[in-house]
N, C-alpha and C positions, 0 to 999 in steps of 0.2 A: 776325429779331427778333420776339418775342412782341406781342400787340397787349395793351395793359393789363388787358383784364378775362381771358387767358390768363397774364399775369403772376400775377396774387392771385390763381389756383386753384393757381400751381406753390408750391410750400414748399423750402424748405432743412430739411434736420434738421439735428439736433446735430453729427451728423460733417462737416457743410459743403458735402454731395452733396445734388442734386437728387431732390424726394424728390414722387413722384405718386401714392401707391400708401396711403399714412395715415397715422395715429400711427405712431410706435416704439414700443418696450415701456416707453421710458425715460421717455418723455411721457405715455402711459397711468397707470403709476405715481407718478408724480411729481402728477399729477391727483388721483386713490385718497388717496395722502398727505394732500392740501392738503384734500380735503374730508372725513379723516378727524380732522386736527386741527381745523377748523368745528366738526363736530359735538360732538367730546370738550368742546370749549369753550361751545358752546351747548345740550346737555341740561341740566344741572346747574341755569341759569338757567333755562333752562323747565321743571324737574320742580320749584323753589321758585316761581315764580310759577302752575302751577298747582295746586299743594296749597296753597297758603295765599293764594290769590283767595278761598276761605270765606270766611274772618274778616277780609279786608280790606273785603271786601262789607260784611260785618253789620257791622261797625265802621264804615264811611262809612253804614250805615241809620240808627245811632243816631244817627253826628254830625247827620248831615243832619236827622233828628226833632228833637232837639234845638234845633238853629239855629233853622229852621222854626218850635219851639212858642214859642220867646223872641220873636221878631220878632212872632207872631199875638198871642202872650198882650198888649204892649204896645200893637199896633194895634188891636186889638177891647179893650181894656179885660176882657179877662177870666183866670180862673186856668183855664189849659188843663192837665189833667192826665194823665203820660204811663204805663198801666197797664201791666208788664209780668208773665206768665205763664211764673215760672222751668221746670214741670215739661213745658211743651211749646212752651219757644222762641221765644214770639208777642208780642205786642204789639198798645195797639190806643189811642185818643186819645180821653178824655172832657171835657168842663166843667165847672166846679165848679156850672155852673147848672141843670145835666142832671138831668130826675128819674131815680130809680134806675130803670122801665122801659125809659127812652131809653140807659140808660149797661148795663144787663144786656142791651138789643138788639144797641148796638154791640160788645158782648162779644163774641157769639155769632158775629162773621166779622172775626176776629182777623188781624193783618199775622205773617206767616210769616219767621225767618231764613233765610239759606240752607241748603242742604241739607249734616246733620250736623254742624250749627254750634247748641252748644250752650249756654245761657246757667249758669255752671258756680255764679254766687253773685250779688250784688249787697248792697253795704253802704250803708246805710240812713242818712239825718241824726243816726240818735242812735246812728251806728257800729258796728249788729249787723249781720252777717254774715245774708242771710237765703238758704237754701239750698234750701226749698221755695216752693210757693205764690204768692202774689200780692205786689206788689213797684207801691209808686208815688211815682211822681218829679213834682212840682207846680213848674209855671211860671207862675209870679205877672206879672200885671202890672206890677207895679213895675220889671221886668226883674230879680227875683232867684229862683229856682228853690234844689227841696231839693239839698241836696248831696249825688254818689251816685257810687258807685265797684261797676261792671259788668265782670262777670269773662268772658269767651266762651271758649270753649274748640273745639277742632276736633282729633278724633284727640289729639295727644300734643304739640298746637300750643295756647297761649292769647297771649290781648291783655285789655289793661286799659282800659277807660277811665277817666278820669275827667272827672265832671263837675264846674263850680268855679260856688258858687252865684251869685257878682257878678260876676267879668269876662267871662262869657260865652263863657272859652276851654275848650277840651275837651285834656285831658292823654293823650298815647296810649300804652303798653306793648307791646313786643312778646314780654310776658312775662305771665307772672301777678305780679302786684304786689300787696303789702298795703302800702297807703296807708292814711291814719287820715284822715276826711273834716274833721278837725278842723285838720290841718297837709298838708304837701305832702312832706313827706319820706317814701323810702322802709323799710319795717322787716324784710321779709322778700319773698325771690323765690322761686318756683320752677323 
């Protein structure tokens, strides 16, 4: 009789013989199989989670700015305003108390989206679409901010946000959406 730890080095294979010598081909493959169906099932999920981590990111920057300016605007008693630079993606936080040197200083070392995540529009409180240039969303202390629907775009991917200027909640898309900053319904998707 075998002593136990010469037991669990001996194997049976499939055919039911003592088997000291390794795999069979049958077990090899059967292996190959098992972690070929793994895989088929687990790229797919990770080639969407890493091409659209962009716009997940820059869409949790805004939320999280946003939140962030509501809570400071109310605690400091002041109107934090949130400047965004459609033509290079950036952003950057002024006070309505700032003289225009202090607010063209902060300018000039802008917060950056992620990489190839592009800010594709942003609709405005009086519901224009603005496609260029400079873009600004004011958080009042009163806790109510302008009402603003930010488009991102990534490759052939966008998201919408929306911002709602009194409940403080953030609407998300995992689309392009035209929302009217005036109502919540949608009019048109891409």
């Amino acid at each position: 009789m075998a002593s136990p730890v010469v037991r669990n080095l001996i194997r049976i294979s499939i055919t039911g013989k003592l088997n000291k010598q390794g795999f069979t081909l049958v077990e090899l493959l059967l292996v190959i199989v098992l972690m070929g169906v793994i895989l088929v099932l687990a790229v797919p999920s990770m080639r969407d989670s890493l091409t659209g981590d962009h716009l997940k990111k820059a869409s949790r920057q805004f939320i999280g700015m946003e939140r962030k300016l509501r809570g400071e605007a109310v605690r400091d008693q002041i109107d934090y305003i949130l400047c965004v630079d459609l033509p290079n993606s950036a952003y950057w936080v002024v006070t309505s108390g700032m003289t225009p040197e202090k607010q063209d200083e902060i300018k000039k070392s802008p917060k950056h989206l992620p990489a190839d995540v592009v800010i594709a529009d942003i609709v405005d409180e009086s519901n224009k679409k603005k496609l260029d240039g400079e873009a600004r969303i004011v958080f009042g202390k009163n806790n109510i901010c302008s009402p603003a629907i930010i488009h991102l775009a990534h490759e052939d991917d966008f998201m919408t946000i929306v911002i709602n200027p009194f409940l403080g909640v953030t609407d998300i898309y995992d689309k392009y959406v035209d929302v009217s900053v005036n109502d919540s319904g949608t009019s048109n998707s891409r």
